[in-house]
C-alpha positions in Angstrom: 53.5 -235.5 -58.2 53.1 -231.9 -57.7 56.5 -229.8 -58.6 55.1 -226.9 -57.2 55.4 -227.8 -54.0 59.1 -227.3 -52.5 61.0 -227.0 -49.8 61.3 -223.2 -49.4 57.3 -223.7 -48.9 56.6 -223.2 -44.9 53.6 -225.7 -45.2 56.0 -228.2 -46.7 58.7 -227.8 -44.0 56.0 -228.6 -41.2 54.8 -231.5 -42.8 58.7 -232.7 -42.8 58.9 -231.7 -38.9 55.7 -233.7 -38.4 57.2 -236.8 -39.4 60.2 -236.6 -36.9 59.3 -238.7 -34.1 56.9 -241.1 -36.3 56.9 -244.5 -37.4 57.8 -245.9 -40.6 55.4 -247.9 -40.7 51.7 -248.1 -38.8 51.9 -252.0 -38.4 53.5 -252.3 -36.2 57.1 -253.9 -35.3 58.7 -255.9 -38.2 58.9 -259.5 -36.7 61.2 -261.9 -38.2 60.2 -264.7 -40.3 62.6 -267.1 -39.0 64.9 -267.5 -35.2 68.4 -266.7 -35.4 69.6 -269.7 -37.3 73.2 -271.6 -37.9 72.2 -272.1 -41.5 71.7 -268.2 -41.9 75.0 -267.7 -40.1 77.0 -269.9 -42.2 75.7 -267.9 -45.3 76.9 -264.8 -43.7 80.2 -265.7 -42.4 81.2 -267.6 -46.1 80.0 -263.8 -47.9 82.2 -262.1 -45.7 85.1 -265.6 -45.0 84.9 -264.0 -41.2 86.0 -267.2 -40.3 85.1 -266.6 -36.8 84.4 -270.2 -34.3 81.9 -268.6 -32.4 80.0 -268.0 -35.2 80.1 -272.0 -36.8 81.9 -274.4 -33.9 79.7 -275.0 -31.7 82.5 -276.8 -29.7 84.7 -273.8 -29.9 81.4 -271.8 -29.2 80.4 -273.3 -26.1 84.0 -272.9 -24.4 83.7 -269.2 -25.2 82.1 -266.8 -22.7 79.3 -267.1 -25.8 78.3 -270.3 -24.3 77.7 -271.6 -27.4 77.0 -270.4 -31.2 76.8 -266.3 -31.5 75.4 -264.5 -34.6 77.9 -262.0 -36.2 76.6 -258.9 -34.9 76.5 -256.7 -38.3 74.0 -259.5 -39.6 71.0 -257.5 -37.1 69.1 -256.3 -39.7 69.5 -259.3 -41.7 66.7 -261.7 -39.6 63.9 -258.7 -40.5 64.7 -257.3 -43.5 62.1 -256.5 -45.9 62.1 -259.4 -49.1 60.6 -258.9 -52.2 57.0 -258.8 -53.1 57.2 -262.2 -55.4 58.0 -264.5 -52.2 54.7 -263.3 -50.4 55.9 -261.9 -47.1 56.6 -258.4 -47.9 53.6 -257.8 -45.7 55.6 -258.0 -42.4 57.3 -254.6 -42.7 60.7 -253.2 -43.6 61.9 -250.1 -45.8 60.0 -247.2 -45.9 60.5 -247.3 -49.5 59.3 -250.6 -49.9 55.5 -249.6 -48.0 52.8 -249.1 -49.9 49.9 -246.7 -48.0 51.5 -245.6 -45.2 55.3 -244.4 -45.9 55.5 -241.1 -44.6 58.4 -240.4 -47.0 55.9 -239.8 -49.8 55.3 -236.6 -48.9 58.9 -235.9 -50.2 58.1 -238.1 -53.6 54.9 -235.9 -53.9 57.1 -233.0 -53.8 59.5 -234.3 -56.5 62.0 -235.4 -54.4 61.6 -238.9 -56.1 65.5 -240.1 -56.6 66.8 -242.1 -53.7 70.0 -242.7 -52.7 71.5 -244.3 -49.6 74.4 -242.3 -48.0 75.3 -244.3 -44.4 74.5 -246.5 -41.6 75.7 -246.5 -38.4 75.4 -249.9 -36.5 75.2 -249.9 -32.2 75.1 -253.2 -30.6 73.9 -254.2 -27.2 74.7 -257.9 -27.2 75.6 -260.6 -29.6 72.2 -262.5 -31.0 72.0 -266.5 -29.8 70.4 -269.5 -32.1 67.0 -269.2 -31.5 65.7 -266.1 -30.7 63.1 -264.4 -32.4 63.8 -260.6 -33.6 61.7 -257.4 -34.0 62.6 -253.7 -35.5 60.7 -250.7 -35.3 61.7 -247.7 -37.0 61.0 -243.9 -36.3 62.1 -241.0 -38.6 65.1 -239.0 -36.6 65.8 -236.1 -38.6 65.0 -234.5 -42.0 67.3 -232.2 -43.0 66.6 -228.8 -44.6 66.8 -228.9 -48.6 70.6 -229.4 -49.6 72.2 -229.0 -52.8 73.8 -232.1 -54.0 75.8 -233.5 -57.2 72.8 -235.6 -57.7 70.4 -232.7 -57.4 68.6 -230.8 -54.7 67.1 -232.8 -52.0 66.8 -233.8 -48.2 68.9 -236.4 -46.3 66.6 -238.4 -44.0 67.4 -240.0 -40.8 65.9 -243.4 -39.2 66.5 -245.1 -36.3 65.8 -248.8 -35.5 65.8 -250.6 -33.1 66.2 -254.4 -32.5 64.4 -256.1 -30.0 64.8 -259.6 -28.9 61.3 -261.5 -27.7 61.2 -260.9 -24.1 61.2 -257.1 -25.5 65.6 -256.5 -24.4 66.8 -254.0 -26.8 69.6 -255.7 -28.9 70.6 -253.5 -30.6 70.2 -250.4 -33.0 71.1 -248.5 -36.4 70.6 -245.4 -37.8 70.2 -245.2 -41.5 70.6 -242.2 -43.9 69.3 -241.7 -47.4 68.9 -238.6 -49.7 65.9 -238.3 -51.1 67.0 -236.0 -54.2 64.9 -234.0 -57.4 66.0 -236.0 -60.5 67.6 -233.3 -62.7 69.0 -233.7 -66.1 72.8 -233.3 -66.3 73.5 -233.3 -62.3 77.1 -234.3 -62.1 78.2 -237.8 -60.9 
């Protein structure tokens, strides 16, 4: 980590702007390990008790212009989120803070800007998911914003976008997510 380097720095600032546009991640889209499954569902909708038919009835499901069982739509990013290291299939993708090599957020840990907190997610939804089909994300950085001063500390919000696919390539869906990546500082207010 090199404190020295900062925001205010015009060589640091261009290597932010040359990350809008890019890829979390170089390999590629994050393909789910598993179809869009009823036992999956019926975690979800007893976490939440969104006690929903479509979602568990497939007799209710199949009279509804569904057609038969739906997935809740906020569970999207659910079917190719990133899992931990210890169950052996972190390799197919997710959170740029989970990469290892290639996040292109370490130029802001390299800078110091190693606290990271999420701030909001914003969820936009092209169809319902069906039992079955297979999901992919990609995500590309949207925005990095200039150094803010925060309770937390100093630091840049940062801005992806991902996008679900389903596997004839039909966008499902999408969500932008937001975190501040902050300087740790010693008695930052709360």
């Amino acid at each position: 980590m090199s404190d020295d380097v900062g925001s205010n720095d015009r060589t640091f600032r261009q290597r932010l702007d040359a990350l809008v546009g890019a890829p979390l991640s170089s390999r590629g889209p994050a393909v789910a390990p598993d179809p869009v499954n009823q036992p999956m569902i019926r975690h979800w909708v007893a976490a939440f008790e969104d006690h929903n038919p479509v979602y568990t009835d497939p007799v209710f499901a199949a009279a509804s212009r569904f057609g038969g069982i739906a997935a809740p739509p906020l569970m999207l990013q659910t079917w190719t989120m990133p899992t931990p290291k210890l169950t052996g299939i972190a390799e197919r993708g997710g959170s740029p803070v989970e990469l290892e090599g290639d996040n292109p957020l370490s130029v802001l840990d390299d800078a110091g800007f190693l606290g990271i907190l999420a701030t909001n997610s914003e969820f936009e939804f092209e169809r319902y998911l069906r039992l079955g089909e297979v999901i992919t994300a990609t995500a590309v950085i949207e925005s990095i914003s200039e150094e803010k001063q925060t309770r937390l500390g100093r630091g840049h919000f940062v801005t992806w976008v991902t996008t679900y696919r389903d596997e004839r390539g039909d966008v499902v869906g999408r969500q932008s997510f937001r975190v501040l990546k902050f300087r740790l500082e010693w008695g930052a207010q709360a």
